[in-house]
N, CA and C atoms as a LAMMPS dump frame, in Angstrom:
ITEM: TIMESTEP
0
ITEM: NUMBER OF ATOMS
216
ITEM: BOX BOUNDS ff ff ff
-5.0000000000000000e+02 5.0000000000000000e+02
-5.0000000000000000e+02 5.0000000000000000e+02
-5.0000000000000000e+02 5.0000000000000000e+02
ITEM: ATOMS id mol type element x y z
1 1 1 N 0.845 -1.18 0
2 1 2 C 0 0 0
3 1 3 C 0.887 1.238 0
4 2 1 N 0.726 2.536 -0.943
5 2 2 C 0.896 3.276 -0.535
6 2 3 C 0.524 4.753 0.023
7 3 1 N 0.747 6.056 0.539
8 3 2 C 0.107 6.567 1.542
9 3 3 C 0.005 7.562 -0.099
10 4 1 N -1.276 8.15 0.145
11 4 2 C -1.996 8.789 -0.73
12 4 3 C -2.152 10.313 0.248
13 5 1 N -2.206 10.258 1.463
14 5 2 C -1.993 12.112 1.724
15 5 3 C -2.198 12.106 3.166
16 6 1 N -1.606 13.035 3.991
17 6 2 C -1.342 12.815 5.049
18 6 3 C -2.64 13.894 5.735
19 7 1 N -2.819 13.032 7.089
20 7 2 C -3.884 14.112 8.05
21 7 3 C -3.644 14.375 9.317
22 8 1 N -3.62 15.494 9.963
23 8 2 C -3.621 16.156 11.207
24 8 3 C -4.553 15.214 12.11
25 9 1 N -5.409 14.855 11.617
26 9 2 C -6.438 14.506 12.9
27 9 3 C -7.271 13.389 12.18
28 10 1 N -7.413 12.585 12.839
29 10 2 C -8.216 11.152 12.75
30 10 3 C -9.554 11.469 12.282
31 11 1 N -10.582 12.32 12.487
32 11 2 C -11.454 12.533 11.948
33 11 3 C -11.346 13.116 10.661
34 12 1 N -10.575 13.507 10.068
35 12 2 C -10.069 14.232 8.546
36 12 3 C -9.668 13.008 7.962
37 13 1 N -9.287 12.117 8.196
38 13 2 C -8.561 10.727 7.666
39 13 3 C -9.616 9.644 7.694
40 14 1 N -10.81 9.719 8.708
41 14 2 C -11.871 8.83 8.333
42 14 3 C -12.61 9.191 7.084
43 15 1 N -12.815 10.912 7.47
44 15 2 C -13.675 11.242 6.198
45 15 3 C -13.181 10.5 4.79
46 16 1 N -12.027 10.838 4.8
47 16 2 C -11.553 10.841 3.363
48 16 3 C -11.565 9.292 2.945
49 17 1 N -11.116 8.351 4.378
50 17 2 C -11.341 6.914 3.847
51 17 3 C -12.771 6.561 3.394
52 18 1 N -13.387 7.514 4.145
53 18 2 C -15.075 7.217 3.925
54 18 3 C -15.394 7.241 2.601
55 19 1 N -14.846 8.568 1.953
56 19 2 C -15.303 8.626 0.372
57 19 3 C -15.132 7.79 -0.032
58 20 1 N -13.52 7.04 -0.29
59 20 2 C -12.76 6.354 -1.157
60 20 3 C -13.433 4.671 -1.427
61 21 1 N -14.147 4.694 0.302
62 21 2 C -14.976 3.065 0.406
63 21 3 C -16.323 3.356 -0.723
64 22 1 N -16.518 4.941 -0.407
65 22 2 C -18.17 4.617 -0.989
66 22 3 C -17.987 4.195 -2.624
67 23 1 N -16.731 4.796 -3.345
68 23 2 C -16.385 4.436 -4.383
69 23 3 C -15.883 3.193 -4.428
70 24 1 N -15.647 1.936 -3.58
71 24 2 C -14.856 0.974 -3.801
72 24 3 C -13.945 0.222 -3.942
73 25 1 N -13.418 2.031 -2.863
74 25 2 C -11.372 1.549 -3.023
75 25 3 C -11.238 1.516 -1.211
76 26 1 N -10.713 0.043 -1.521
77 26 2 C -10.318 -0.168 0.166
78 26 3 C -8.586 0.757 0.617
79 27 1 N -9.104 1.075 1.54
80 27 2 C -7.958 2.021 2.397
81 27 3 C -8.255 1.942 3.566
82 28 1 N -6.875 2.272 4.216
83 28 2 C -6.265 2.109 5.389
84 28 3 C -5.745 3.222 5.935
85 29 1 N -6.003 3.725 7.197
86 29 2 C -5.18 4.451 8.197
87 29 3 C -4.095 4.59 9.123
88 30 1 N -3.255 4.602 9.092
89 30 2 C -2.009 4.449 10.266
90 30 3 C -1.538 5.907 10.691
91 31 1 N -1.448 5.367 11.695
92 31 2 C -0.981 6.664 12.621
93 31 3 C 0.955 7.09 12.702
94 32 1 N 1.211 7.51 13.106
95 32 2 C 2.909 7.734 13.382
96 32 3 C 2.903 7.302 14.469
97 33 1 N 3.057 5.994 15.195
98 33 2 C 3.69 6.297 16.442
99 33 3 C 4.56 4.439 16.702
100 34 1 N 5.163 4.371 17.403
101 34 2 C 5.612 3.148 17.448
102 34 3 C 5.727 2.669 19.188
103 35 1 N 4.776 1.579 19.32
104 35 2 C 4.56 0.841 20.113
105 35 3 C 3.952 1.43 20.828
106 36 1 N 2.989 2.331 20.173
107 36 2 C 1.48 3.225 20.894
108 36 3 C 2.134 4.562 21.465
109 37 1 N 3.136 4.763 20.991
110 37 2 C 4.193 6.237 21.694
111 37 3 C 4.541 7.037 20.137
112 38 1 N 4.053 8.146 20.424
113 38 2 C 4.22 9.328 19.094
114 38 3 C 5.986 9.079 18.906
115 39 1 N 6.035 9.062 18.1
116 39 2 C 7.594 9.251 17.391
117 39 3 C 8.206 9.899 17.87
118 40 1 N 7.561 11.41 17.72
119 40 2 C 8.104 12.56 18.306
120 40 3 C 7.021 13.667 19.301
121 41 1 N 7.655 13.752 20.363
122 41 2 C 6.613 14.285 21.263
123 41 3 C 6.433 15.602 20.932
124 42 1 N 7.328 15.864 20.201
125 42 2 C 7.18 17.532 19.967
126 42 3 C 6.337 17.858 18.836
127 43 1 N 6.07 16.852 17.829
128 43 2 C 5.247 16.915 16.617
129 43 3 C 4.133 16.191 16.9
130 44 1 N 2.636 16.726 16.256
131 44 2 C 1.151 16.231 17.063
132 44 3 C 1.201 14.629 15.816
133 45 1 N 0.667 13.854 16.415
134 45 2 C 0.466 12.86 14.951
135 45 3 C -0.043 12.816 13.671
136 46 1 N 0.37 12.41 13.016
137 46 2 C -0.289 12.476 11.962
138 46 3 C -0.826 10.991 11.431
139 47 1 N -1.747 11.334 10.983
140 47 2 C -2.48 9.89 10.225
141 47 3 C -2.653 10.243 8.749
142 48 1 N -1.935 8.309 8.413
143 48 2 C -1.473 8.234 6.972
144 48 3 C -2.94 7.326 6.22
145 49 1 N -3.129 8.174 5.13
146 49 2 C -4.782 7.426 4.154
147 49 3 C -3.402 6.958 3.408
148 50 1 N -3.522 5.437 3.401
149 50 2 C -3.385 4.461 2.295
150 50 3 C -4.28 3.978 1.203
151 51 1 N -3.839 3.645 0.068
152 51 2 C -4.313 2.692 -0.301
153 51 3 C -3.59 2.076 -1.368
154 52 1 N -4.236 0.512 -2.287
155 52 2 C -3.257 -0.162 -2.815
156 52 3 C -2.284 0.777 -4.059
157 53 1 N -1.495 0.167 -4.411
158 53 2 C -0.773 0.405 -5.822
159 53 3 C -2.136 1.051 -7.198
160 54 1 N -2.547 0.162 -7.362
161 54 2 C -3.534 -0.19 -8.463
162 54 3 C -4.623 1.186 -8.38
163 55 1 N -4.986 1.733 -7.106
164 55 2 C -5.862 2.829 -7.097
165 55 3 C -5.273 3.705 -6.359
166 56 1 N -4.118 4.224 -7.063
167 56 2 C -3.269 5.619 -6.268
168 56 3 C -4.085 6.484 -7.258
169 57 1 N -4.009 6.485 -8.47
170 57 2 C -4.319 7.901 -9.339
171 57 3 C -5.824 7.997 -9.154
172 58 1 N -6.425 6.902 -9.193
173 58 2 C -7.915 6.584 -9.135
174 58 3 C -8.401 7.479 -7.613
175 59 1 N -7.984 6.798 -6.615
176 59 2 C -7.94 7.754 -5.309
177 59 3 C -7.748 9.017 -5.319
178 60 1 N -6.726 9.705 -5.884
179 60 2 C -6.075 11.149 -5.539
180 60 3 C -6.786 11.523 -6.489
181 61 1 N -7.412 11.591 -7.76
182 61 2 C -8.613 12.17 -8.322
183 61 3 C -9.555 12.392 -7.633
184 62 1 N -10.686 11.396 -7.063
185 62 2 C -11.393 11.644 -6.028
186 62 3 C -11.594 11.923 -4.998
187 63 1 N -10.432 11.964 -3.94
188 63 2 C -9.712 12.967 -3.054
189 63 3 C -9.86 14.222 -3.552
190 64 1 N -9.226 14.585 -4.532
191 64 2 C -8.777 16.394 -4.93
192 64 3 C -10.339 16.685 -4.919
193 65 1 N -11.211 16.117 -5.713
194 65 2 C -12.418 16.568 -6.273
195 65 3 C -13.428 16.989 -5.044
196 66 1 N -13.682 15.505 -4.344
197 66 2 C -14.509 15.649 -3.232
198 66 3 C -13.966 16.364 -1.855
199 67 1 N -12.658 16.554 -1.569
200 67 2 C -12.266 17.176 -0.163
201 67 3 C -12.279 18.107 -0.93
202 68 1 N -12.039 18.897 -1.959
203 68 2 C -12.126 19.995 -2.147
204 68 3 C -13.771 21.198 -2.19
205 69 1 N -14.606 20.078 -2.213
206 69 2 C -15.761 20.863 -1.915
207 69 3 C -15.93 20.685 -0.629
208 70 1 N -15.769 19.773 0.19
209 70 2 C -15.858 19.742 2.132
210 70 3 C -14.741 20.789 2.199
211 71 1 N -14.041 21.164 1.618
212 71 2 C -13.116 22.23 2.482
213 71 3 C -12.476 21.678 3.588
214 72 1 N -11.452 20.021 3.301
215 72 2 C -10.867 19.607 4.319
216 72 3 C -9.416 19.561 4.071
């Protein structure tokens, strides 16, 4: 899998997985942190929208299109 665009906050990263399911592209969320501890304490986390090889361009089309009218 790879990460298709990065988010500040877990609720900005569901949305966007949300679209991508209603269209049919499975994706995934991961967070930055390792072994449940932020990487870096000084930077807030970020959560990574994956998804496969096969629907990177397919995704980031419908990403640009639809977060761009939510204004996220």
């Amino acid at each position: 899998m790879v990460c298709i665009r990065i988010f500040r906050t877990r609720k900005e990263a569901e949305l966007a997985k949300r679209i991508l399911e209603e269209d049919g592209i499975r994706a995934v969320i991961t967070e930055d942190k390792f072994n449940d501890v932020p990487i870096d304490s000084n930077v807030p986390s970020r959560f990574r929208l994956k998804v496969g090889h096969e629907d990177f361009e397919n995704s980031a089309h419908l990403l640009a299109n639809k977060l761009r009218r939510k204004r996220l």
